[in-house]
Backbone bond lengths (Angstrom), bond angles and torsions (degrees), N, CA, C in turn:
res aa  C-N    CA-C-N  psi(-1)  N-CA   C-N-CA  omega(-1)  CA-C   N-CA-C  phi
1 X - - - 1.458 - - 1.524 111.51 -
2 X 1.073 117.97 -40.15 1.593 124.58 167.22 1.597 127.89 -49.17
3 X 1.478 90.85 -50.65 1.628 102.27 162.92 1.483 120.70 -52.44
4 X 1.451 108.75 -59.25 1.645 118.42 161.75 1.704 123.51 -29.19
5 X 1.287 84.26 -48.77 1.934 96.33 -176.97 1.268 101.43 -77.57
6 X 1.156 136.06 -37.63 1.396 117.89 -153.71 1.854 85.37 -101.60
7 X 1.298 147.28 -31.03 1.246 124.88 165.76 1.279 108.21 -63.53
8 X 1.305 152.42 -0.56 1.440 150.25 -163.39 1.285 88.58 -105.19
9 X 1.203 128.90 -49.56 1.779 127.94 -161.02 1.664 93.80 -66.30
10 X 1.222 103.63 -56.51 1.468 108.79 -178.17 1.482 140.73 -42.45
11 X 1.570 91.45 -28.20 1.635 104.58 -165.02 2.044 93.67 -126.96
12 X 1.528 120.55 6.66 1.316 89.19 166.35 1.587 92.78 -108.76
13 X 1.131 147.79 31.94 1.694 122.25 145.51 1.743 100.72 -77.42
14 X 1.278 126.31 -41.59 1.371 125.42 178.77 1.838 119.24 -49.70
15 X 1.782 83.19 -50.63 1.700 82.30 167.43 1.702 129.19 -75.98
16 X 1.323 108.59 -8.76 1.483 116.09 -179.04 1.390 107.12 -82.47
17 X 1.250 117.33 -26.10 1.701 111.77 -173.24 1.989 100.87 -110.93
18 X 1.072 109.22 1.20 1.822 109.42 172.26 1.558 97.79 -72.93
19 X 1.393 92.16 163.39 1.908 105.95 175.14 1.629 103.29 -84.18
20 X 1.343 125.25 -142.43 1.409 137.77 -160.35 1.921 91.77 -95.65
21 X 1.242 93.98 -65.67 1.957 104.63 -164.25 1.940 114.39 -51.73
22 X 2.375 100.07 -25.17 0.997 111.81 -175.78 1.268 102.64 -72.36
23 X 1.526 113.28 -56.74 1.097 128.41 -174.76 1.687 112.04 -34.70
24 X 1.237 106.16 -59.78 2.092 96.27 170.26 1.156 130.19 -52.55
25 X 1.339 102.59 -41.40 1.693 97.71 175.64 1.338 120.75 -66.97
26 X 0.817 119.19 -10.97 1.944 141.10 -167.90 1.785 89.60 -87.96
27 X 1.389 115.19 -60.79 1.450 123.31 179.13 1.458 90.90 -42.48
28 X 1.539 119.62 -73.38 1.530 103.77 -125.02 1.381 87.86 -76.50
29 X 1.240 115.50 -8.84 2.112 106.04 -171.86 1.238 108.74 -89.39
30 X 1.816 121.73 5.76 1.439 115.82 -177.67 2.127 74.73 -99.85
31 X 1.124 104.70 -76.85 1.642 95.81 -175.86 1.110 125.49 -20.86
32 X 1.195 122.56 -59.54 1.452 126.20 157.94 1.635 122.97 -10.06
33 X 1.791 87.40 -86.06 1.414 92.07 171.76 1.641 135.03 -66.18
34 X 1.434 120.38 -27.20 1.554 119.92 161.77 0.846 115.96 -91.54
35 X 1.542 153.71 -8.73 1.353 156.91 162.78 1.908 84.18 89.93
36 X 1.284 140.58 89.32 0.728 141.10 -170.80 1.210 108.85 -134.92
37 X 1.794 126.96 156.09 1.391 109.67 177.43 2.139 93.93 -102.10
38 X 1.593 100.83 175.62 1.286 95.87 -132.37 1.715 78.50 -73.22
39 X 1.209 112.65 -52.86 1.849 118.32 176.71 1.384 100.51 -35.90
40 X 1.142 151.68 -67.06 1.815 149.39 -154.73 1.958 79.95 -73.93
41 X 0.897 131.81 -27.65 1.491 122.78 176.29 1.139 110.57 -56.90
42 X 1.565 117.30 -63.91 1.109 127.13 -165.80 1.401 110.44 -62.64
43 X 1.231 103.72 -46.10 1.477 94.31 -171.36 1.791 118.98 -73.94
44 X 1.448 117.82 -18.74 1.014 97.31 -178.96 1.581 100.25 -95.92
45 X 1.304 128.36 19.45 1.510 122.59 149.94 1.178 102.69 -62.32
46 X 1.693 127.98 -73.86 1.409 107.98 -161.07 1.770 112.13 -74.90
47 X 1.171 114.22 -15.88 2.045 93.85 167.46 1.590 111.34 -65.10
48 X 1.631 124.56 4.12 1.343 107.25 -167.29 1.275 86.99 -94.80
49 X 1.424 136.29 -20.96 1.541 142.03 -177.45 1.856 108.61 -61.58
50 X 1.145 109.32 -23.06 1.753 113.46 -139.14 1.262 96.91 -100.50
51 X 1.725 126.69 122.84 1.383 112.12 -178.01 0.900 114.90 -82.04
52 X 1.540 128.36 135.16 1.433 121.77 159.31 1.321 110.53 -79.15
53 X 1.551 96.00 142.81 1.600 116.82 161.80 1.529 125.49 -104.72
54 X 1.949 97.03 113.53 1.307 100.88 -175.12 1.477 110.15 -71.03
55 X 1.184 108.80 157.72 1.758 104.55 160.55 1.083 114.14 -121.53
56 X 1.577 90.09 163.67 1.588 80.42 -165.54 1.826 113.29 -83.98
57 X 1.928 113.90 170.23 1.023 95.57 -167.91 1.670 93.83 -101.83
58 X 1.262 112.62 160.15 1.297 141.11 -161.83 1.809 97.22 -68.17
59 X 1.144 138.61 123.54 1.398 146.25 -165.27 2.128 94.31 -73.59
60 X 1.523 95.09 124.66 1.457 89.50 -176.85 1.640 127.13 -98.90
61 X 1.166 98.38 125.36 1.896 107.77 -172.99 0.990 112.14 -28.93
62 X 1.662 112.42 125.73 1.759 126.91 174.33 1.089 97.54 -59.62
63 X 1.928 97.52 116.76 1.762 103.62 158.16 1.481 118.46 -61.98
64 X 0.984 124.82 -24.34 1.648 128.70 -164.79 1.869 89.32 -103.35
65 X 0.950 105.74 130.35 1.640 117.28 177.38 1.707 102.58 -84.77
66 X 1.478 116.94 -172.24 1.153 121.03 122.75 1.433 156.58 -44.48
67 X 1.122 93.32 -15.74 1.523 100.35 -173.45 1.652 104.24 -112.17
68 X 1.173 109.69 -23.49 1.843 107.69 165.34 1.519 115.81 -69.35
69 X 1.372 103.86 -28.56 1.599 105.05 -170.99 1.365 106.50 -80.57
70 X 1.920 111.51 -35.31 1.357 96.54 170.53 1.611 123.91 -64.99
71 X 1.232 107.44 -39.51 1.415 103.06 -174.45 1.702 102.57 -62.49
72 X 1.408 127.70 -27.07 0.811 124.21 -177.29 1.679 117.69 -58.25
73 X 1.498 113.27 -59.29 1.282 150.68 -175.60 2.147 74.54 -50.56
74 X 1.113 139.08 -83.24 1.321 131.62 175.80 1.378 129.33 -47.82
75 X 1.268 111.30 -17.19 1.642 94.31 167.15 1.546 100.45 -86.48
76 X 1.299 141.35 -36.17 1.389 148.39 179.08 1.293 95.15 -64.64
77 X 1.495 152.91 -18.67 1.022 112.47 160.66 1.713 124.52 -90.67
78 X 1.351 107.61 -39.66 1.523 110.23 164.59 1.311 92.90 -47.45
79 X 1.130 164.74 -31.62 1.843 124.41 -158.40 1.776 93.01 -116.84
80 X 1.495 105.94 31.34 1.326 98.71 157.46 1.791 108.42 88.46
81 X 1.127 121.64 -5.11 1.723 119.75 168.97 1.395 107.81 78.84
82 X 1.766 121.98 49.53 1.289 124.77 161.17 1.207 123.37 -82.38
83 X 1.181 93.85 171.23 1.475 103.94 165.76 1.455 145.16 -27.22
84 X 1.523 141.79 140.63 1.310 113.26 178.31 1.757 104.11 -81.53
85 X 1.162 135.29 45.57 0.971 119.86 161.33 1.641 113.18 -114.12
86 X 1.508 95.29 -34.62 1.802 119.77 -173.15 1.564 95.00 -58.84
87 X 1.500 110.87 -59.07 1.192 140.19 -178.41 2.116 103.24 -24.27
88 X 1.061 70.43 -67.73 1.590 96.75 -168.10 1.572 94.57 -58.78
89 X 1.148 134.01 -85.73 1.212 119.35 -174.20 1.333 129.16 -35.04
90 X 1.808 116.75 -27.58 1.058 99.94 -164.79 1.818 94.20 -94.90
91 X 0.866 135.84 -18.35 1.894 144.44 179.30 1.188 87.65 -25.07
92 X 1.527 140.41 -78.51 1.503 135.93 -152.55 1.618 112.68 -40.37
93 X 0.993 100.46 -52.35 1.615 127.02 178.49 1.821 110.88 -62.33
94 X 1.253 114.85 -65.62 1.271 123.42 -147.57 1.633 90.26 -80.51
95 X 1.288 122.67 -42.25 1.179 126.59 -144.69 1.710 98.34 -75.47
96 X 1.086 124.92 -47.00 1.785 146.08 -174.20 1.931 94.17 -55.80
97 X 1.682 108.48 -50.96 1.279 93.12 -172.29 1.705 119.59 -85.79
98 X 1.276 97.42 -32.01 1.894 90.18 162.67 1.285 126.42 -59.62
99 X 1.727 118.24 -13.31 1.137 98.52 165.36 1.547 124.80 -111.86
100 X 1.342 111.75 14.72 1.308 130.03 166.12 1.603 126.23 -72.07
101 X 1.799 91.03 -36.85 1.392 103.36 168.86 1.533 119.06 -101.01
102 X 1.533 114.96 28.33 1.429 118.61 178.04 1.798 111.63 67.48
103 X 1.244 91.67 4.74 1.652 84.65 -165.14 2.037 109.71 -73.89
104 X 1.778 100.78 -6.87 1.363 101.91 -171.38 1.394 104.91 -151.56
105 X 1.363 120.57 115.43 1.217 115.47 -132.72 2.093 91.56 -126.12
106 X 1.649 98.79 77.90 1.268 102.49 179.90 1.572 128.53 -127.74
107 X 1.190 126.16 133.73 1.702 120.59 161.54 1.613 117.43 0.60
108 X 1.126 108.52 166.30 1.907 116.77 170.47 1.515 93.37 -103.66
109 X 1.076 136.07 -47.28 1.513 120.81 155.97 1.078 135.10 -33.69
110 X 1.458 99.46 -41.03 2.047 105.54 -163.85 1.675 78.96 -99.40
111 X 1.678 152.73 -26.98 1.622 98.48 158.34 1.213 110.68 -117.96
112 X 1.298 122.65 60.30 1.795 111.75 124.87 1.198 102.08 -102.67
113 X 0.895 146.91 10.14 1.531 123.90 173.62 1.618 101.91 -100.53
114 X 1.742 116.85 -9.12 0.953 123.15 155.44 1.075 145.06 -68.51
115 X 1.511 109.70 -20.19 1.611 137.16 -169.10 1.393 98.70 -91.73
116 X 2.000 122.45 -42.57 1.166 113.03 -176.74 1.328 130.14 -91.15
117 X 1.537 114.86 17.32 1.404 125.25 -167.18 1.717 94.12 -73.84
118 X 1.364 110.89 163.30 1.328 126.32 -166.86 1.523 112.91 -111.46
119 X 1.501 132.95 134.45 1.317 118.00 -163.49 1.375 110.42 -79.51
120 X 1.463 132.70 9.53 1.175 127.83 137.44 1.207 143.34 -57.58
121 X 1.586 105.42 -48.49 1.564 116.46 144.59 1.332 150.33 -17.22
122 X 1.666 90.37 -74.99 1.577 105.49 134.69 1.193 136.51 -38.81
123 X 1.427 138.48 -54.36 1.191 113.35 171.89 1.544 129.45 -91.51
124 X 1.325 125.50 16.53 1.091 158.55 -142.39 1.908 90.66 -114.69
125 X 1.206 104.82 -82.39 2.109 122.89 162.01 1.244 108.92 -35.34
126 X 1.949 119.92 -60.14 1.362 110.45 -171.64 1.308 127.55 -91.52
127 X 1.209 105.74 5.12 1.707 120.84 -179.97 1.752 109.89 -35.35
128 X 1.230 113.89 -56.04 1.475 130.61 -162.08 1.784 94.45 -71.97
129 X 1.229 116.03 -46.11 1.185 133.05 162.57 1.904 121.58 -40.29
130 X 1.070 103.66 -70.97 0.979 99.38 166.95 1.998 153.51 -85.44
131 X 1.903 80.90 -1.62 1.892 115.90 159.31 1.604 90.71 -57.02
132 X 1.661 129.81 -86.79 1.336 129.43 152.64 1.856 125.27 32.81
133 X 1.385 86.62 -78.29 1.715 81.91 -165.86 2.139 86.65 -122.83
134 X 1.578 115.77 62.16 1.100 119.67 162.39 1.617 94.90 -90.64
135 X 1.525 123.77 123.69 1.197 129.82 172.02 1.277 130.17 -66.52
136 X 1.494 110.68 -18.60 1.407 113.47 -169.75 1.387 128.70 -106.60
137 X 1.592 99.31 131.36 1.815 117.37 -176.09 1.210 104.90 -27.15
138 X 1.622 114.25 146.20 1.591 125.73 163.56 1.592 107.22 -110.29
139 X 0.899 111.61 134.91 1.994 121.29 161.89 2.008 86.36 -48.57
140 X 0.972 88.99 142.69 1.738 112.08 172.60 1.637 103.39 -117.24
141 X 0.877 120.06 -2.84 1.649 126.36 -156.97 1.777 103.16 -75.68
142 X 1.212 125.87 125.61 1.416 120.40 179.48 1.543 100.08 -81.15
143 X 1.537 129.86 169.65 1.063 138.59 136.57 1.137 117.69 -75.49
144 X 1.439 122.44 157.37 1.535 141.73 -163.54 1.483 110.64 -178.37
145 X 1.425 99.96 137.03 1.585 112.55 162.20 1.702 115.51 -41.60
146 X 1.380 101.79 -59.90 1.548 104.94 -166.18 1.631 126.43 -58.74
147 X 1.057 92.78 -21.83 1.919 102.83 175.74 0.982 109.85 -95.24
148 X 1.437 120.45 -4.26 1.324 102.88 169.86 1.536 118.48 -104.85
149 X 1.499 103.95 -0.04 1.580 110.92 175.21 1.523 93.59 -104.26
150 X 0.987 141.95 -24.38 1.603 137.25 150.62 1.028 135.81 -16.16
151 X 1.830 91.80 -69.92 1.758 102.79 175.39 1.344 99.78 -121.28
152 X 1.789 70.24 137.70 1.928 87.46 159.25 1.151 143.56 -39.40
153 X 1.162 138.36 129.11 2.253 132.07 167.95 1.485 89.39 -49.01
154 X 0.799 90.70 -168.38 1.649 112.82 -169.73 2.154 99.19 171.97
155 X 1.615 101.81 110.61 1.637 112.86 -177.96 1.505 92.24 -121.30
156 X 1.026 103.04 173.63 1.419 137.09 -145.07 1.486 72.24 -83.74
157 X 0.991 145.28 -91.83 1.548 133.77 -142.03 2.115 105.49 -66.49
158 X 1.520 111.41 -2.75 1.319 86.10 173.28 1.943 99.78 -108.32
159 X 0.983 107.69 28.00 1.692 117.43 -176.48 2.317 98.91 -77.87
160 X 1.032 65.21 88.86 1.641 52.01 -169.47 2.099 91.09 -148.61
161 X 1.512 107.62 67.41 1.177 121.12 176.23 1.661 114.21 -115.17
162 X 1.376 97.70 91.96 2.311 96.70 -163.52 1.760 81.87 -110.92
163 X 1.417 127.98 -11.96 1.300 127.36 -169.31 1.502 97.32 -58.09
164 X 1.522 145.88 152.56 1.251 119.80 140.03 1.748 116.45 -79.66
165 X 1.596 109.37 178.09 1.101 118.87 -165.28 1.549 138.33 89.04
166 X 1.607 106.90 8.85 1.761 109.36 -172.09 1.817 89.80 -119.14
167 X 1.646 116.33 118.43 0.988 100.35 174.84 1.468 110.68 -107.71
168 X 1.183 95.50 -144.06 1.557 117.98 -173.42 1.864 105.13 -150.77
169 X 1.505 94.56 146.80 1.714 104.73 -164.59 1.511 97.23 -115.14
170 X 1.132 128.27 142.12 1.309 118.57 164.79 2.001 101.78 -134.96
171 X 1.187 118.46 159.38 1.760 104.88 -177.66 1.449 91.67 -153.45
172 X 1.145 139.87 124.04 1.204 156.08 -179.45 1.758 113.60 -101.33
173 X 1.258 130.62 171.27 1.116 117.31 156.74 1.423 120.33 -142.34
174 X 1.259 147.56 169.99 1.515 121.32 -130.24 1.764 85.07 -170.06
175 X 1.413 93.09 71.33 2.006 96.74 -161.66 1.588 91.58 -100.43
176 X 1.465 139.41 -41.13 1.086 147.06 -137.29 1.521 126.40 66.32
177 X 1.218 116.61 21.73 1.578 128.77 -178.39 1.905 100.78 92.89
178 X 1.495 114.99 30.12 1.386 96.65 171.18 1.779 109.91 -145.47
179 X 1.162 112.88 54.40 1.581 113.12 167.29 1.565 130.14 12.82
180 X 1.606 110.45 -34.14 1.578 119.82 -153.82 1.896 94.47 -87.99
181 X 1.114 107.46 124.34 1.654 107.45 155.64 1.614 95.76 107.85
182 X 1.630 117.48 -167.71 1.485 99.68 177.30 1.551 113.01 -101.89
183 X 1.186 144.49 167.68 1.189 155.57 162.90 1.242 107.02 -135.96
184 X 1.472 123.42 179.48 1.593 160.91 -172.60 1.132 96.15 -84.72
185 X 1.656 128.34 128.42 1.504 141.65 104.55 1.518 125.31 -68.94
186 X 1.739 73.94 148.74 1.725 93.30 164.25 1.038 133.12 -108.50
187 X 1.575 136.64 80.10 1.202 136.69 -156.47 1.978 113.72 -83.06
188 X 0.808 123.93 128.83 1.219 125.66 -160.12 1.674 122.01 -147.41
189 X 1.500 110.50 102.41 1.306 123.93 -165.05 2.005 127.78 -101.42
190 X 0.716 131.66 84.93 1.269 151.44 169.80 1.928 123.50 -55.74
191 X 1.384 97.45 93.73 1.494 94.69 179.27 2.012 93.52 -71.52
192 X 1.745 99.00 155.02 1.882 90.18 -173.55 1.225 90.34 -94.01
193 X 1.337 104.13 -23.57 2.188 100.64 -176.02 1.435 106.19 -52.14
194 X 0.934 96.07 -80.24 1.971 116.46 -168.23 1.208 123.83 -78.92
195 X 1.344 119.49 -5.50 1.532 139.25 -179.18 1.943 99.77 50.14
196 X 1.494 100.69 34.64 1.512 76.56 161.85 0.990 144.36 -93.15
197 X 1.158 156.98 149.91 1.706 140.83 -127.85 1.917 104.77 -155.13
198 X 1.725 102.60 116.80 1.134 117.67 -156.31 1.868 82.34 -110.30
199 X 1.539 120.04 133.92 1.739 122.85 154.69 1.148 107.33 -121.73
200 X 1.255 103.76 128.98 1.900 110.81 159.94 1.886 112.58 -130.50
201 X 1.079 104.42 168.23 1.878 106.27 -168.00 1.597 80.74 -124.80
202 X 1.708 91.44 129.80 1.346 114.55 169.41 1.455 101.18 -116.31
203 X 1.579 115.43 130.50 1.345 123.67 154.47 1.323 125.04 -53.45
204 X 1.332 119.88 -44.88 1.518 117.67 -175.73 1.206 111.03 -131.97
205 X 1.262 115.15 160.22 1.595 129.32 -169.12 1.138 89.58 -117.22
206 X 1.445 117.46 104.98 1.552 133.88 162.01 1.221 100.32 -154.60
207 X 1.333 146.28 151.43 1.318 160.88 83.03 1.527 113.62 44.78
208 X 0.896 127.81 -66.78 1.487 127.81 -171.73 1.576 108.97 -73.62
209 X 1.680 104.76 -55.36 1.774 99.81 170.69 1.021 128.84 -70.29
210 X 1.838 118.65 -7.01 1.627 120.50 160.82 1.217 111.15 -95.40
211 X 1.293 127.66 24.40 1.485 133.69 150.26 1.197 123.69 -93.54
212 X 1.637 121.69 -34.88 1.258 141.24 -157.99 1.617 86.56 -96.95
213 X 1.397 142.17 -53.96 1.048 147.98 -135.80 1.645 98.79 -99.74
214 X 1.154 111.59 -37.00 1.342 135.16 155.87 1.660 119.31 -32.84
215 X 1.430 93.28 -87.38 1.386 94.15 135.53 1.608 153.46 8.65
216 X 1.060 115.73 -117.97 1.376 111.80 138.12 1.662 151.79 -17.59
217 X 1.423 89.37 -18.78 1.518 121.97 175.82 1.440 97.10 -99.69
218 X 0.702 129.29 -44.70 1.579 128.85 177.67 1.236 131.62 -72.39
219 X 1.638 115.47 -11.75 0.960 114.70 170.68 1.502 115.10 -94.29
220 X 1.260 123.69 4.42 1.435 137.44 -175.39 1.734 100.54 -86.28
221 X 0.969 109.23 -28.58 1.568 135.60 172.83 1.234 108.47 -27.54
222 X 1.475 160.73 69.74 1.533 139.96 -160.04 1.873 92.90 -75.78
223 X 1.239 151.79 38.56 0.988 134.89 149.67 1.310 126.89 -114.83
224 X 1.445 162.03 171.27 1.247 164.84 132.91 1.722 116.13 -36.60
225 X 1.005 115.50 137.81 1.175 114.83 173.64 1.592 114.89 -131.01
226 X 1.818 83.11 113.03 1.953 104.20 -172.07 1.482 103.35 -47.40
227 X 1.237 90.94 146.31 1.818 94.07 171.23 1.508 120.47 24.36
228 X 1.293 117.30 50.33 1.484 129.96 147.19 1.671 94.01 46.55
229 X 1.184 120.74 25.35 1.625 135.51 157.90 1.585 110.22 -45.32
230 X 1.350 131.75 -34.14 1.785 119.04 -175.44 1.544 91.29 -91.56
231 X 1.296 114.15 -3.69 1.972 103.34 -163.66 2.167 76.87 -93.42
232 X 0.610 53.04 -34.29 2.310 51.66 -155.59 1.961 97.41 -54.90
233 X 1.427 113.38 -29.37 1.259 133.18 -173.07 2.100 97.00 -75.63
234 X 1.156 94.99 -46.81 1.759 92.94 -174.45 2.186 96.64 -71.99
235 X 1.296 96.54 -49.29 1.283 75.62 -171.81 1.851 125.06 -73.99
236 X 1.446 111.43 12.19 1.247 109.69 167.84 1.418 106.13 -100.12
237 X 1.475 121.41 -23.05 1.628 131.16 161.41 1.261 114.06 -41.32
C-alpha cells in the first residue's frame, strides 16, 4: 500500500497538468501498475493533490501532579540528592517508612504514583533542583582580545620551567549558582618547580584586592621570584 501511495503522489502532479489523450495514458499506466479500477484511480490521483491538515494534538495531562513531585523533591533530599536511578530503587523502601513515621505526610494515590515514577522522570523533574545546590566554583573570568595578546601561549616544547619561582594563578568563584551581590573566591597559587601550593579566599573580584591578596600569597612562597615575573603576572590579572 505504501508503494501505491507514493507512485500516486508522484504521478498525479503529471496527471493534473496533462491534456485529455495524456491524461489516459497516465490512467492506464497507474492501473497497470496497481491493478486498480480506473475510477479508484482517478480518484486517488486527485486526493494525492489535496492538503491535509494536521491538527494539532491536544498537550497531555501531567501524570505526576504537584504534590508527587513535592514529596518527590523530599524523598531526594533525605537520601542525600541522588540520582534518578538510586532514587528510584530506593522509593519502595524509603517511601512506606517516612510515612509511617509521619515524616511525609501524603495520599495513597500521591505514593503510588510515587513508587511508579521512572528514574528518567526523576531526573528529568529534579534537574532545576539539583542545578540549585551544584557545589562547585565557576571561573568568573570573561574572555577578551587583550589577554590574549598580553600573554604568551606557552606549548609543550617551550615548558621548560625547572627554575623555582614561576607560578601559576588559578581563581574560582564560590557563588552557589547566583553571581548577583558579593561572594568568596578561591585564589590559588602553584609554584611549577616545587609544586608548592599557596590558598587564600578573596571576597571580591576586583583588581586591586587580587593584587594585594596576591601578594600576600606570595610571600608564603619559600622561593625567590626571578625578575619580579608573578608581580608583572598580578598586574596583568
Amino acid at each position: 500500500m505504501s508503494e501505491r501511495k507514493a507512485v500516486t503522489k508522484t504521478t498525479a502532479l503529471r496527471y493534473a497538468r496533462s491534456d485529455r489523450a495524456a491524461k489516459k495514458v497516465i490512467l492506464d499506466e497507474l492501473c497497470a501498475l496497481t491493478l486498480w479500477h480506473r475510477d479508484h484511480a482517478r480518484k486517488a490521483l486527485r486526493q494525492a493533490l489535496v492538503l491535509k491538515q494536521v491538527k494539532p494534538r491536544p498537550p497531555r495531562a501531567p501524570v505526576y501532579g504537584d504534590d508527587v513531585i513535592e514529596a518527590l523533591r523530599f524523598c531526594w533530599a533525605v537520601q542525600g540528592t541522588p540520582c534518578g536511578r538510586l532514587l528510584a530503587a530506593a522509593l519502595p523502601d524509603l517511601v512506606p517508612r517516612l510515612r509511617r513515621f509521619k515524616e511525609l505526610s501524603i495520599e495513597d494515590g500521591t505514593a503510588a504514583l510515587l513508587l511508579k515514577i521512572a528514574p528518567a522522570t526523576i531526573d528529568r523533574r529534579l534537574k532545576g533542583d539539583r542545578g540549585k545546590l551544584d557545589p562547585r566554583g565557576r571561573s568568573h573570568t570573561k574572555p577578551g582580545t587583550l589577554l590574549k595578546d598580553s600573554i604568551p601561549m606557552r606549548t609543550w616544547a617551550e615548558w621548560d620551567d625547572a627554575v623555582p619561582g614561576f607560578v601559576e594563578i588559578d581563581l574560582v568563584g564560590h557563588e552557589g549558582g547566583n553571581s548577583r551581590g558579593e561572594f568568596c573566591f578561591t585564589l590559588t597559587i602553584t609554584d611549577i618547580s616545587t609544586g608548592w601550593t599557596e590558598t587564600r579566599s578573596v571576597r571580591i573580584q576586583s583588581p586591586e584586592m587580587g593584587v594585594r591578596r596576591d601578594q600576600g600569597s606570595h610571600r608564603g612562597v619559600p622561593v625567590p621570584d626571578p625578575g619580579d615575573r608573578f608581580g608583572l603576572c598580578r598586574g596583568k590579572r
